[in-house]
N, C-alpha and C positions, 0 to 999 in steps of 0.2 A: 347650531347643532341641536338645540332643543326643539324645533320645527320637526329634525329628521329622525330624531327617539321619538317623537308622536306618530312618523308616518310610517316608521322602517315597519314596527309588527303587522300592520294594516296590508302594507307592500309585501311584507316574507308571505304573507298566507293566500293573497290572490296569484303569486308567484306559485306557489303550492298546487292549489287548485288548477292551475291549468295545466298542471303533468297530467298525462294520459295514465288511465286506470291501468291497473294489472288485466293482463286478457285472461283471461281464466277458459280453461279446454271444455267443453260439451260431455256431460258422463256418458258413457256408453250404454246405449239405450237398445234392448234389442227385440223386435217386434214384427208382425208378419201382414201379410197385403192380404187383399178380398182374393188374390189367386195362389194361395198360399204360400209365397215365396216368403222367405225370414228377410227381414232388412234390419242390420245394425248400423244405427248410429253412433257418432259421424260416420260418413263411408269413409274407407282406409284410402279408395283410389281417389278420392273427387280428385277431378278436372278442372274445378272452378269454384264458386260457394257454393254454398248450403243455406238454405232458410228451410229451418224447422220449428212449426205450428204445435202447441202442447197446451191440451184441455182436458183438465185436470178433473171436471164436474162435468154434470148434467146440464149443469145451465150454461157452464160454458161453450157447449157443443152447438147452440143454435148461433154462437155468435162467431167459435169457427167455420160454419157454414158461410155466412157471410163474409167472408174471407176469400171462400173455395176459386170461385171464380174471377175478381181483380187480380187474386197473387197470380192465377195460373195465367191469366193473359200476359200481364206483364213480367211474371219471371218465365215463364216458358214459353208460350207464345210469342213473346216479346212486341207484346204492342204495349212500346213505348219511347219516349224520346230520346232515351241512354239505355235503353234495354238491348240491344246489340250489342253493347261494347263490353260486356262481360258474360260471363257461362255462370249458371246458376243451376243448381234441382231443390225443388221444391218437396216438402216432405210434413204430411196431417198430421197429427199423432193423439188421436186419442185413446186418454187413459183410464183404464176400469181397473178399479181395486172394491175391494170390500165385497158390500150389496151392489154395488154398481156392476160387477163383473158377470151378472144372470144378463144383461143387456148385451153382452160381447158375442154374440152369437146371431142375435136376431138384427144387431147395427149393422153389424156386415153383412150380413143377406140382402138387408135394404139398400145399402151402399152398393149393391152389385147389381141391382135390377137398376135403382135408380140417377145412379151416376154415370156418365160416360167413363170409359175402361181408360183411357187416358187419367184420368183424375183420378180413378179411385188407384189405382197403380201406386200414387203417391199418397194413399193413407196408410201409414205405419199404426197397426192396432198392438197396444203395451198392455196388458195385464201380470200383474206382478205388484211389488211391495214396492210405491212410488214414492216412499218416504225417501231415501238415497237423492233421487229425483231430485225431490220438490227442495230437497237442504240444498242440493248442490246448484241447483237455479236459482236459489231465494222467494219460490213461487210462493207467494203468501195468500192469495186469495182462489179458492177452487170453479169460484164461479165467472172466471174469466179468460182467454185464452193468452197465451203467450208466446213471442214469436222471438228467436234468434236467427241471426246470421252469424255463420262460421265460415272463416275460413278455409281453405285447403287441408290443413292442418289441424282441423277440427274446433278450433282456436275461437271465442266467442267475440265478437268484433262491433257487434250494433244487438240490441234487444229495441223489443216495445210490446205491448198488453193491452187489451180490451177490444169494444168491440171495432168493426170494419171503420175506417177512414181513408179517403187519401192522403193525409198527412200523414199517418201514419206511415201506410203503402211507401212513400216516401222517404219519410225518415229508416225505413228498411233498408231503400235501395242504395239510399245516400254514402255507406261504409261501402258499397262496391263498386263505388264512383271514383274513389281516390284514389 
């Protein structure tokens, strides 16, 4: 018995640890495209997931850029080896607050000459008080981007942060695998 009162507290708390977290919902995010349609997030109809991109800073933005093109092949495009077997939209979202917010004018003009209308379709532009936001994601550093996957249900199911990988790519797609 005195083996098992050394090992029980060791065992309750990795027992512990592998419950699956609380999914916590996506705030309702509401923001408008390069053709001026409004889009809120999450969509109320999705058909399938959501992976929504959130860059928070200036410096973030170049490394959602490098983003732009992997996610959209493989969540949209679906060039990939499990990319069929689930429905997915993809969605930008950069966000101007402050001083930043003299840039939301001129981002989007560039973003329309120099992106394909496919893609740019899927940048949601947020200007507004991103503090709500950024509590409600836990986004702690501005100079980096952040990515969710939601469910149906708006439902926060897989995250990941920083710049392009395919592990990461990956570990995105990996919650709409199971």
């Amino acid at each position: 018995m005195p083996i098992l009162s050394r090992f029980l507290p060791g065992l309750v708390a990795v027992l512990l640890s592998c419950q699956a977290p609380a999914q916590s919902v996506f705030p309702t995010l509401e923001g408008e495209t390069t053709d001026g349609t409004t889009i809120t997030l999450p969509l109320r109809d999705a058909q399938g997931f959501s992976v929504v991109a959130v860059a928070l800073g200036k410096k973030a933005e170049p490394l959602l850029e490098r983003w732009y093109a992997p996610a959209y092949n493989r969540f949209v495009a679906k060039n990939g080896l499990f990319a069929g077997s689930y429905e997915v939209e993809l969605f930008l979202v950069p966000v101007f607050t402050g001083l930043n917010r003299s840039a939301y004018g001129p981002t989007m003009n560039r973003l329309r000459k120099e992106v394909d209308p496919e893609i740019a379709r899927r940048v949601v532009f947020f200007k507004g008080d991103a503090g709500p936001l950024v509590d409600a994601l836990g986004m702690k550093d501005k100079d980096i981007p952040y990515f969710f996957v939601l469910d149906p249900q708006g439902r926060i199911i897989g995250r990941a942060s920083g710049d392009f990988s395919v592990d990461r790519l990956d570990a995105l797609e990996a919650p709409m695998l199971q």
